[in-house]
C-alpha positions as CSV (number, residue, x, y, z in Angstrom):
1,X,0.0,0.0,0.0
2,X,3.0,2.6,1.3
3,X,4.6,1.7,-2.6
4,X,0.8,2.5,-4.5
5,X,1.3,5.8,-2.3
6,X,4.5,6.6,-3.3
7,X,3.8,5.9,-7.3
8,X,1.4,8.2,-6.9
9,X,2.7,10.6,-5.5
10,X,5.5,10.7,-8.4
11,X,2.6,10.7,-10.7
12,X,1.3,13.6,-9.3
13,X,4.5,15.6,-9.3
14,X,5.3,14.6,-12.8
15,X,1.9,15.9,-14.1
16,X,2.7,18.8,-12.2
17,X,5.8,19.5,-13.7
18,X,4.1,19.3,-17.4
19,X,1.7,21.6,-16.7
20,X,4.3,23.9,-15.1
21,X,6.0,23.7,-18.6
22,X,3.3,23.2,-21.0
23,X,2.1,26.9,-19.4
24,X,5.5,28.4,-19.7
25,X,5.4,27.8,-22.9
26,X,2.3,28.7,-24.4
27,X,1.0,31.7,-21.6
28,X,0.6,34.7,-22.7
29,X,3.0,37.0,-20.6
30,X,5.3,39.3,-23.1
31,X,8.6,38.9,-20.7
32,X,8.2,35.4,-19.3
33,X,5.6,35.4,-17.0
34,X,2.4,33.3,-16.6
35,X,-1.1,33.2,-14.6
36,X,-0.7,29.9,-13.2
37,X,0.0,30.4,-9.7
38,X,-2.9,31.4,-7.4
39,X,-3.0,34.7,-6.1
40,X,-5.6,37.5,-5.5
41,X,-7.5,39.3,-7.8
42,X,-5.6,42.1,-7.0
43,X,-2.0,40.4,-8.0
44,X,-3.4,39.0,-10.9
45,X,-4.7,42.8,-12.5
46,X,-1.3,43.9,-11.5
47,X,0.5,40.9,-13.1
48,X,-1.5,42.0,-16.7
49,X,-0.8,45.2,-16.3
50,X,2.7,45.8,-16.5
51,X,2.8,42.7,-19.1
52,X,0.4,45.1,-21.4
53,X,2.9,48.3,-19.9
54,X,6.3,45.8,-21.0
55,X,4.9,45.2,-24.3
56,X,3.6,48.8,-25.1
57,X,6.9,50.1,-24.2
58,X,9.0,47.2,-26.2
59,X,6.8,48.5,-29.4
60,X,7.7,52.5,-28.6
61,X,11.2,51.6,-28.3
62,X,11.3,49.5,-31.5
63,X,9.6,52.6,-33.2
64,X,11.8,55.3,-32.1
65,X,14.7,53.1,-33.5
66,X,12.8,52.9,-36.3
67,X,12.5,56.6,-36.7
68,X,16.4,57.0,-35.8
69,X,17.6,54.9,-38.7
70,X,15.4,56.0,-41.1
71,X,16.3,60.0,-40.4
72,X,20.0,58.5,-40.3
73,X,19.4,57.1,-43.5
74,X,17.8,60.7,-44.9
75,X,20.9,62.7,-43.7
76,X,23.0,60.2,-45.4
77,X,21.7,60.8,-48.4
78,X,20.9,64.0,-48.5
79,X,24.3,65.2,-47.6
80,X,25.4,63.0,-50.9
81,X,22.5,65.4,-52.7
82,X,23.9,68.9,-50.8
83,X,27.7,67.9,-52.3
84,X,26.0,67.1,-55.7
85,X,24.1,70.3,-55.8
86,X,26.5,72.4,-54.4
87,X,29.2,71.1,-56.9
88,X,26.5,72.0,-60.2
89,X,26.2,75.7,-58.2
90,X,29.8,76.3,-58.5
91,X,29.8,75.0,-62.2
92,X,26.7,77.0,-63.1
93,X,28.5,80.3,-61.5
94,X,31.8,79.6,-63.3
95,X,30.2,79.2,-66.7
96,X,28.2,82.5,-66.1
97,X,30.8,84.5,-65.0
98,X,33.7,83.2,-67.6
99,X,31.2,82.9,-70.7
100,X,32.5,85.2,-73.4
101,X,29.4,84.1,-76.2
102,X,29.6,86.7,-78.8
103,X,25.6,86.2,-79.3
104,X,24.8,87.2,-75.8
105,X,24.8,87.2,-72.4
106,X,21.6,86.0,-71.7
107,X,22.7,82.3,-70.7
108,X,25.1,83.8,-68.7
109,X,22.8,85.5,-66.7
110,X,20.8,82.5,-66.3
111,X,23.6,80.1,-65.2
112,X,24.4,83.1,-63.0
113,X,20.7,83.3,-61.4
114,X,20.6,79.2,-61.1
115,X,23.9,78.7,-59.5
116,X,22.6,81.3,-56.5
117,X,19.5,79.9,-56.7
118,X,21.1,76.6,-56.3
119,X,23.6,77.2,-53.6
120,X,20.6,78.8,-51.4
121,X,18.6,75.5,-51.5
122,X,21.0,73.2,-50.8
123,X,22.0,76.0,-48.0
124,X,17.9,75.1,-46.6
125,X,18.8,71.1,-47.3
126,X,21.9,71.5,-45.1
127,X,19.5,73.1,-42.3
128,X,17.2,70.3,-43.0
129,X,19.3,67.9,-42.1
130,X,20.7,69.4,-39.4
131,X,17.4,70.2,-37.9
132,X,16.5,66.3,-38.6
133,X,19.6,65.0,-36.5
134,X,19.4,67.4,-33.6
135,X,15.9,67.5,-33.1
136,X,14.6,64.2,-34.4
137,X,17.7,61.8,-34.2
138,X,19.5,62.6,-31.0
139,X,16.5,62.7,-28.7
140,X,15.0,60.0,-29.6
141,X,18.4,57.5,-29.5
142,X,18.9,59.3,-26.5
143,X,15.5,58.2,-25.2
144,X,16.1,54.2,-26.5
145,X,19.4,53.9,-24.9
146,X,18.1,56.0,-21.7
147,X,18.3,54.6,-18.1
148,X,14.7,55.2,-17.2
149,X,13.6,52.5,-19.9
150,X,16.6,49.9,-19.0
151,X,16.1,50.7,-15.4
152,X,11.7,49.9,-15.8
153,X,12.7,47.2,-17.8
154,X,15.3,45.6,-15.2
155,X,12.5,46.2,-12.1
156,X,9.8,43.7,-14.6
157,X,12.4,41.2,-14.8
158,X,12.9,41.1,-11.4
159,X,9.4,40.8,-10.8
160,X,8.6,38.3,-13.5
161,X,11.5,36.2,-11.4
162,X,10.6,36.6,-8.5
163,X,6.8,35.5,-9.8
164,X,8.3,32.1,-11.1
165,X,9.9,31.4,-8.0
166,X,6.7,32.3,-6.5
167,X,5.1,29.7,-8.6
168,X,7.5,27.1,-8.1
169,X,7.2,27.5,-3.8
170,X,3.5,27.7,-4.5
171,X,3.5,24.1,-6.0
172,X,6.3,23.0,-3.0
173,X,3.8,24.2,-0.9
174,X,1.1,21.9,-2.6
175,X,2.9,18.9,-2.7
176,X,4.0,19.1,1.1
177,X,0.3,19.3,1.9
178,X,-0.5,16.3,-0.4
179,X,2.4,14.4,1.2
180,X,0.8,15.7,4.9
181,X,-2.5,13.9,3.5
182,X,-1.3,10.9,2.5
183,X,1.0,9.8,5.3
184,X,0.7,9.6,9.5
185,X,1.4,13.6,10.8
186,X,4.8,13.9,12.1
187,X,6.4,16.9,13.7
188,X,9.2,17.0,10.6
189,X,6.7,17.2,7.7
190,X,4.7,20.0,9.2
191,X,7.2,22.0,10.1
192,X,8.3,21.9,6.7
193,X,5.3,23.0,5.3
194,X,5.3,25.7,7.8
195,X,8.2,26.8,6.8
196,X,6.9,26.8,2.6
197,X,3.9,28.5,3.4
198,X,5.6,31.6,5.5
199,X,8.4,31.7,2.4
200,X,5.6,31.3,0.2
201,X,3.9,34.4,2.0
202,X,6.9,36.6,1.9
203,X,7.7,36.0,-1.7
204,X,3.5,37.2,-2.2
205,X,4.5,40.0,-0.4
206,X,7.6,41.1,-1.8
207,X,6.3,40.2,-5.3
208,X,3.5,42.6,-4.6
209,X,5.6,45.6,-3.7
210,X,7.8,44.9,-6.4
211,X,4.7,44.4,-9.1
212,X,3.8,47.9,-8.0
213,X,7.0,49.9,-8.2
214,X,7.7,47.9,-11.6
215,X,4.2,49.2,-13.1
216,X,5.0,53.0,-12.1
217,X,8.4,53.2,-13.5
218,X,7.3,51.3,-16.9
219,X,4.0,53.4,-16.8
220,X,6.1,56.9,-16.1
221,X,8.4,55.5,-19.2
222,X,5.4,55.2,-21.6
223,X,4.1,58.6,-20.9
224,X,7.5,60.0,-21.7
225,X,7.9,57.7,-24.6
226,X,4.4,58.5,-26.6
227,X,4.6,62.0,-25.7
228,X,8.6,62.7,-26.4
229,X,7.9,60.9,-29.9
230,X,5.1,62.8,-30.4
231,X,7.1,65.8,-30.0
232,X,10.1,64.4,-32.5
233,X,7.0,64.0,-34.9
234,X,5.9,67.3,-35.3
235,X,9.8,69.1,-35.4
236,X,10.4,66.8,-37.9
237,X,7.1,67.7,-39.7
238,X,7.6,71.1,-39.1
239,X,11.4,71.0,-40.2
240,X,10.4,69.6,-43.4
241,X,7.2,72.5,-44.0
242,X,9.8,75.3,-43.8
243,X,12.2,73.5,-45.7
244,X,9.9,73.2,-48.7
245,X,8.1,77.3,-48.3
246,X,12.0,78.5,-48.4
247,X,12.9,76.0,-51.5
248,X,9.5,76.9,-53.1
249,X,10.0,81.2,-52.8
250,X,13.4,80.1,-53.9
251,X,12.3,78.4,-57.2
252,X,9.8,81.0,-57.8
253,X,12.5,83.8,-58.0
254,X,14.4,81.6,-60.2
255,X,11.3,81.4,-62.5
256,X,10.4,85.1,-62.6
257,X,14.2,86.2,-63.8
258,X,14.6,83.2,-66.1
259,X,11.3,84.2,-67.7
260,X,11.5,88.0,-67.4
261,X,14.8,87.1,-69.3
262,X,13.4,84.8,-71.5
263,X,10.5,87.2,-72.8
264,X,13.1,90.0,-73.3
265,X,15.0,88.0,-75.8
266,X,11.9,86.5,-77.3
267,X,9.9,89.6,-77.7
268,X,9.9,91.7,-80.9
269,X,12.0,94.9,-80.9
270,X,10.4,98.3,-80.1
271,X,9.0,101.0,-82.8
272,X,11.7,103.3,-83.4
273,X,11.2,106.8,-82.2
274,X,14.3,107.7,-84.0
275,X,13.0,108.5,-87.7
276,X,9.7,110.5,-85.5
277,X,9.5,113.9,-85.3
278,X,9.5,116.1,-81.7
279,X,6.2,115.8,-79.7
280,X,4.2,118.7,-79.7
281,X,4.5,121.3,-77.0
282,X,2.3,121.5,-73.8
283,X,1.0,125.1,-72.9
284,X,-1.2,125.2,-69.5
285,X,-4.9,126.4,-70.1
286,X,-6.9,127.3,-67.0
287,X,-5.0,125.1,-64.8
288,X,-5.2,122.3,-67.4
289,X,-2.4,121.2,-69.5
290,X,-3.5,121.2,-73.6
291,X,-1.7,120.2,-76.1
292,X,-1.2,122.1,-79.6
293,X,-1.8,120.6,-83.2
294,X,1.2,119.6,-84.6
295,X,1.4,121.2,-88.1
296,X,-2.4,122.1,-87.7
297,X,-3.7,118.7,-87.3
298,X,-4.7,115.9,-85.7
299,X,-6.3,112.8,-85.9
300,X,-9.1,113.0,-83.6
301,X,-10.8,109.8,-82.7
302,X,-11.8,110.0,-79.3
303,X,-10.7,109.0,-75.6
304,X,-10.4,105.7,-75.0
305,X,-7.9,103.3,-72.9
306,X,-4.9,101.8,-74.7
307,X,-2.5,99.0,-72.5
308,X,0.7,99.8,-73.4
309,X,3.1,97.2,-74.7
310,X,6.6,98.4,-75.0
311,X,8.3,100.7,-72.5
312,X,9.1,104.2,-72.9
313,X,11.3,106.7,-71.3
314,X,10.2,110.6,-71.5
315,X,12.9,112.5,-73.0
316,X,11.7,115.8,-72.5
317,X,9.0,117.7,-69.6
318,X,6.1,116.7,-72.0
319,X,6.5,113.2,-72.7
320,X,5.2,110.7,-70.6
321,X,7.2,107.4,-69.4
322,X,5.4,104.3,-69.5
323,X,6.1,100.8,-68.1
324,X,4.7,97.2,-70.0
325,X,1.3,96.6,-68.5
326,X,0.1,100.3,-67.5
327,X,-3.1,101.6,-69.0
328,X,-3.4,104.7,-70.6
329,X,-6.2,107.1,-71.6
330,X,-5.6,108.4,-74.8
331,X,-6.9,111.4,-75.6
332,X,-5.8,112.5,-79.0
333,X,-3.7,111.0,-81.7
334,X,-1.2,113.1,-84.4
335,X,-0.6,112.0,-87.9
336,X,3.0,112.1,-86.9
337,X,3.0,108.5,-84.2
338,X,2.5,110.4,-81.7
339,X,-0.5,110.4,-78.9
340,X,-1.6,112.1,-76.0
341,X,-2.8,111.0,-72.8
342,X,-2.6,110.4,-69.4
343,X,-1.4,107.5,-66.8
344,X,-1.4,107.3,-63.0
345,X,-2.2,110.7,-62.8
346,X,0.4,112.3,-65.1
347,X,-0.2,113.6,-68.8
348,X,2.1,113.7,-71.7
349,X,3.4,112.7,-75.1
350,X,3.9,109.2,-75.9
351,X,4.8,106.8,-79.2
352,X,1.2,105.9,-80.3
353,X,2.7,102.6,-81.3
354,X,4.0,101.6,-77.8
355,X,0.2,100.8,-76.9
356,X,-2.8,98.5,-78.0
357,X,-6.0,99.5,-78.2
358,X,-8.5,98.1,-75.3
359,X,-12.3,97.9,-74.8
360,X,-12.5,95.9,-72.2
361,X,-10.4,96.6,-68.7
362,X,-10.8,95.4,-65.5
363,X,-12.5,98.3,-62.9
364,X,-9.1,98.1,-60.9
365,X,-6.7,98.6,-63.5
366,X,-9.0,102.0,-64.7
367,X,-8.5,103.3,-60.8
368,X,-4.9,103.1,-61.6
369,X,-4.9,105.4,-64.6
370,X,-5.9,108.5,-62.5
């Protein structure tokens, strides 16, 4: 009878043991631990907690790193970019300022406008990428390799030991009081289970404490985590906006001369004032200048608002200078090119061919005629 005892009690253990493992290896904890012992409900919310707080933080971390290399990555590659640009700048300069074209200096000008233009934005890609390493980069690896992480992450360990040694005493325990069960009560056996039991209680209670103070520091690390990542985020967002605005007023400089440029070269040549005779003279008539016949005649044909086309620089007290794109109200035409008229609130003599005729204008380019 005392050997059917002891074969059972083997069995018992053994079964014991394979549950032990068989939970170990498919429980759910993220560092290790499992909810096979027996505690409170109290233990057991605490236990889950900083298993969810372990894993939350293990995800952050691997993010952040993630972030680092890839910003790592971008300044590698972008300082390759700043060399490259800042290499066709110089070029662009050279050739603008050595060109000796006998056809023109208008590439010139334009390889001269690039190469600045050029050397400014890879100046803003150079702040970029500074911005990205010292505001994104460094924080962030500062924040992975960081003692408050390491430090939360060495107080769960401890805990998720000392909760498998927990489970292991717990299951001493158990198998003392089978053993008590099964055999005569002798002053040996139950002082050993005493003596498992009031370990077994202090490893609850230490465990306990040590659940708690785990929790906070891996709580207080996730806060800092989400929100310092957060933060990273948005500089690096941010970084990136102003970046782009600067590059973008940059490029649209760049445009305007290249095409201002462009259009002068392209554009057909002036009407010659050369072969023209002198504008007729102003006299002032009851406050308001009037202009004389030249040769006794003009064309009369009536006011209306020309756009003028070509610019023109007054040579004389009763001409009038004129820009591309002002609007003019013409109030007489000579037989001789020239007309009469005034334009943002002056009045003179202009080349009647420097303007088009217009019957339609906008309201607001009228107010800027008087």
């Amino acid at each position: 009878m005392e050997a059917i005892r002891k074969q059972a009690t083997k069995l018992r253990e053994q079964v014991a043991r394979q549950q032990q493992a068989v939970l170990k290896q498919f429980g759910a904890g993220g560092y290790g631990g499992s909810d096979n012992i027996i505690t409170d409900e109290a233990e057991l919310q605490q236990h889950q907690k900083l298993e969810k707080l372990y894993i939350s933080t293990r995800a952050a971390k691997h993010f952040q790193r993630d972030i680092v290399r890839g910003v790592e990555g971008y300044i590698y590659t972008g300082s390759k970019q700043v060399e490259i640009g800042t290499k066709l700048s110089e070029d662009s300069r050279k050739y603008g300022s050595e060109n000796t074209c006998t056809s023109g200096n208008t590439l010139s000008k334009a390889a001269l406008c690039y190469g600045r233009a050029c050397a400014q934005m890879e100046k803003e890609r150079g702040n970029l990428l500074k911005a990205f390493g010292t505001q994104v980069a460094e924080p962030l690896r500062a924040m992975v390799m960081g003692a408050p992480l390491e430090d939360a992450r060495h107080l769960a360990q401890r805990y998720d030991r000392m909760r498998q040694e927990a489970e292991a005493q717990a299951i001493e325990v158990s198998k003392r009081q089978a053993k008590m069960r099964e055999t005569p009560v002798n002053t040996e056996n139950v002082l050993k289970l005493e003596s498992a039991e009031a370990k077994l209680k202090d490893l609850k209670s230490n465990m306990g404490i040590l659940g708690k103070e785990a929790a906070a520091a891996m709580a207080a690390v996730e806060v800092q985590q989400q929100r310092l990542t957060l933060q990273r985020l948005i500089a690096m967002v941010e970084s990136e906006r102003i970046y782009h605005q600067r590059v973008l007023q940059i490029l649209e400089q760049l445009g305007s001369e290249m095409i201002s440029e462009r259009q002068r070269i392209e554009a057909p040549p002036s009407p010659s004032v050369d072969s023209m005779p002198p504008p007729p003279p102003y006299e002032e008539v009851n406050g308001v200048y009037a202009s004389q016949m030249h040769n006794g005649s003009t064309d009369s044909m009536g006011y209306f608002l020309g756009e003028v086309m070509y610019p023109y620089n007054a040579e004389s007290d009763v001409e009038l200078t004129l820009s591309i794109g002002d609007y003019v109200v013409v109030r007489k035409v000579t037989n001789n090119g020239w007309a009469e008229g005034e334009c943002k609130g002056k009045a003179g003599w202009f080349p009647y061919g420097y303007i088009e005729r217009r019957e339609r204008v906008l309201a607001s380019k009228v107010a800027e005629v008087f």
